[in-house]
N, C-alpha and C positions, 0 to 999 in steps of 0.2 A: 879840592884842586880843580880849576877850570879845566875844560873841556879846550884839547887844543882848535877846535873849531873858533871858541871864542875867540881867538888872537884877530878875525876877521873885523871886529866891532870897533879899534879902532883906524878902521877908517872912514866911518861914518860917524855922525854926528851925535850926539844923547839921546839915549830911547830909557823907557820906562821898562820894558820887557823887551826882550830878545830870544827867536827860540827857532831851532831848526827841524826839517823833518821832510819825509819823502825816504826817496828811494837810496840818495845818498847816504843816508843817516841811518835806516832802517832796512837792508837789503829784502828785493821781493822777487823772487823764483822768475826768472825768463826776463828780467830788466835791470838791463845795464844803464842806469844814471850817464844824464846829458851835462847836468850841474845840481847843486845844491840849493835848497830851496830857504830860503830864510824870514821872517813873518819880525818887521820890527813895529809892537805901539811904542806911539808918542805922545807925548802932550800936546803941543803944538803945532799940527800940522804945517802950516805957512813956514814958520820959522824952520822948521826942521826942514822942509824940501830950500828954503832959503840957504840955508847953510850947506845941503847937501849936491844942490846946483852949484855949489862955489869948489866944492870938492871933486865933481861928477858930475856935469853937465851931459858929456857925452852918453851917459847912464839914459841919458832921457831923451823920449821922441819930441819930434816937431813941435810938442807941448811947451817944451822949453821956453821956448820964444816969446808965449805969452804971461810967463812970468810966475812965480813960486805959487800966491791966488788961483789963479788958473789951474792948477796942478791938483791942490789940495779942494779946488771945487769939484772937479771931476773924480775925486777918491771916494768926497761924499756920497756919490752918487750907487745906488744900490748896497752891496754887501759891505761897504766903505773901503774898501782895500785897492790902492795902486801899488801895479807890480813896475818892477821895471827890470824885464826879464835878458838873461844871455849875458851878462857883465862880467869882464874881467877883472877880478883883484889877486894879484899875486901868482899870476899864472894858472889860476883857479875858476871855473866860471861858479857862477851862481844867479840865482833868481830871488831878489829880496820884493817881499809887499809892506807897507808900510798903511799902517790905520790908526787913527787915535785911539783914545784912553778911553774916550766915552763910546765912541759905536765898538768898540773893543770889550766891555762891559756892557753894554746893550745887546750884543750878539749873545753873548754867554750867559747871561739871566735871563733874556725874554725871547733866545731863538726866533727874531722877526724873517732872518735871511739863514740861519742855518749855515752861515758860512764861515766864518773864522770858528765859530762853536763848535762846526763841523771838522774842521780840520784836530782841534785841542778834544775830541773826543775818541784821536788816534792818538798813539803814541807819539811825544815830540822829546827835544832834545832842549832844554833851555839853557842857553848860551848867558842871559842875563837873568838871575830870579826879578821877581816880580817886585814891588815897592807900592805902598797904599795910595790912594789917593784920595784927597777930599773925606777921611774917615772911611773911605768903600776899599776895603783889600783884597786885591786884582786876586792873590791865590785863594781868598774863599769863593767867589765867582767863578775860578774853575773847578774849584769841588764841588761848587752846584751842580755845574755842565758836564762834569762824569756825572753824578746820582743822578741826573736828571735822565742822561742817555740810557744809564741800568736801568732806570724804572720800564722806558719806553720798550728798550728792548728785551724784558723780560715779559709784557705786556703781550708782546707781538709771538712771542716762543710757545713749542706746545708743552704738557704738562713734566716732560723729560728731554734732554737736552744733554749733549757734550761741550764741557768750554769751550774748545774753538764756536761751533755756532753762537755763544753769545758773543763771541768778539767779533763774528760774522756779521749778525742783527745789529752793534752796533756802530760797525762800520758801513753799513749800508745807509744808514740813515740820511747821513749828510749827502749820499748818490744819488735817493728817489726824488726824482723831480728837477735832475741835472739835465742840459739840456744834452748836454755832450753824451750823456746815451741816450737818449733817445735818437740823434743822430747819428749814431753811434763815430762821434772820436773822440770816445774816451772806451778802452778796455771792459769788456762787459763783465771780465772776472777779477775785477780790479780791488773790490772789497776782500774777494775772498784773498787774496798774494800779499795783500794789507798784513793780514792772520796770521796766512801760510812764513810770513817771512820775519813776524814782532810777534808771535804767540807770546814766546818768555817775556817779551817786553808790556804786552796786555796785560798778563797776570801780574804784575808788579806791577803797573800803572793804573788796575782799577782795586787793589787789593784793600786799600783804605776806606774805597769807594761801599765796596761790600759791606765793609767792619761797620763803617758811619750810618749806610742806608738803613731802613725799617725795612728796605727788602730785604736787605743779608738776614735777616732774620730767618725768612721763609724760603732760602735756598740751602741745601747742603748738597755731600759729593755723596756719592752712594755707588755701588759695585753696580753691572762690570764694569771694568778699564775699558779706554779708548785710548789711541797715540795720537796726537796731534802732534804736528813737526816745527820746528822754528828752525826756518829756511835762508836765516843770515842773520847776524849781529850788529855793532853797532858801526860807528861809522868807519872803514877802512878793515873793520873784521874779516876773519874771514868765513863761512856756513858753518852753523852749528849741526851737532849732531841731533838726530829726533830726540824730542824732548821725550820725559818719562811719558808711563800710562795716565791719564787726569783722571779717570773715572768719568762718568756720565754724573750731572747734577740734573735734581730734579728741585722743582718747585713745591711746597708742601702747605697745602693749603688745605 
């Protein structure tokens, strides 16, 4: 059954994936959501802002003007992603970024910008599953970009560990070397409320991740207990209660 979030999709035009996430979707301890965050790939850039200026011009800044090209030139540029943030649909605001298929699979196999990767390394919400392309299937590329993140950040971890720190480690990942802390405006405890508020949703979103990797191999759970809390559900939920004891996992090497 779809997610009644999906009913958003159509009013926009064909995407190849669709998938939601933030703070509306996944509540985080001390932040109250401004809108909803939405991430659509596409095949077609041009076409797609073509048709989606026909729908939603207003959607878009001063960019407009210079034409659907212009739009999807400037997406290219760095991390590929144009947002077009604060939009009302249905009484509802939201922030949608739109990226093709290809730097959409370029981000999630070869981490060049760490940035849509980064994002699909947290817990998301997919409004649309994914669909293959060109023979490359968008959902094995993100079962890369979880193992890839497990590996990294059990790399980084010391010989014992509690869950939440590995959903910590790798939700950090995609932060270091953000500019927005370093100047700080962005939340400097922003990875850990990431945790604090989708712990349950971590552990069912990298659970596969473990099973598949050659590192699940070399991690189990072992005594004592630790509580880690999940500090809100999914979208329009209301706070869960503290999750069970998880135990401390250690690495065994």
């Amino acid at each position: 059954m779809a997610h009644p979030l999906a009913a958003v999709l159509k009013h926009f035009p064909p995407t190849r994936l669709a998938l939601a996430y933030g703070s509306a979707v996944f509540a985080q301890p001390g932040n109250v959501p401004k809108m909803t965050d939405l991430i659509f790939a596409v095949d077609d850039p041009v076409q797609w802002h073509t048709d989606n200026l026909q729908r939603h011009s207003g959607h878009y800044s001063m960019l407009r003007h210079f034409g659907p090209g212009a739009i999807a030139t400037v997406q290219s540029w760095g991390g590929g992603m144009y947002f077009n943030p604060d939009v009302t649909i249905e009484g509802k605001t939201y922030k949608y970024g739109v990226i093709s298929v290809v730097d959409f699979l370029e981000d999630l196999n070869r981490w060049p910008y760490i940035y849509v990767c980064g994002r699909l390394q947290k817990p998301v919400l997919l409004l649309q599953y994914p669909s293959d392309v060109k023979g490359v299937p968008i959902s094995r590329a993100m079962r890369r970009n979880l193992r890839n993140a497990l590996a990294v950040a059990l790399l980084r971890l010391p010989p014992f560990f509690e869950e939440h720190q590995l959903y910590h480690e790798i939700s950090k990942l995609s932060y270091e070397g953000d500019l927005r802390m370093a100047i700080s405006a962005e939340d400097p405890k922003k990875a850990e409320k990431i945790v604090l508020g989708s712990f349950r949703h971590f552990s069912e979103y990298y659970s596969d991740a473990l099973a598949e990797s050659p590192f699940g191999s070399i991690v189990r759970r072992c005594p004592p207990p630790a509580t880690a809390v999940d500090a809100g559900g999914s979208l329009g939920g209301p706070p869960q209660k503290a999750a069970p004891a998880t135990g401390e996992w250690q690495q065994v090497v």
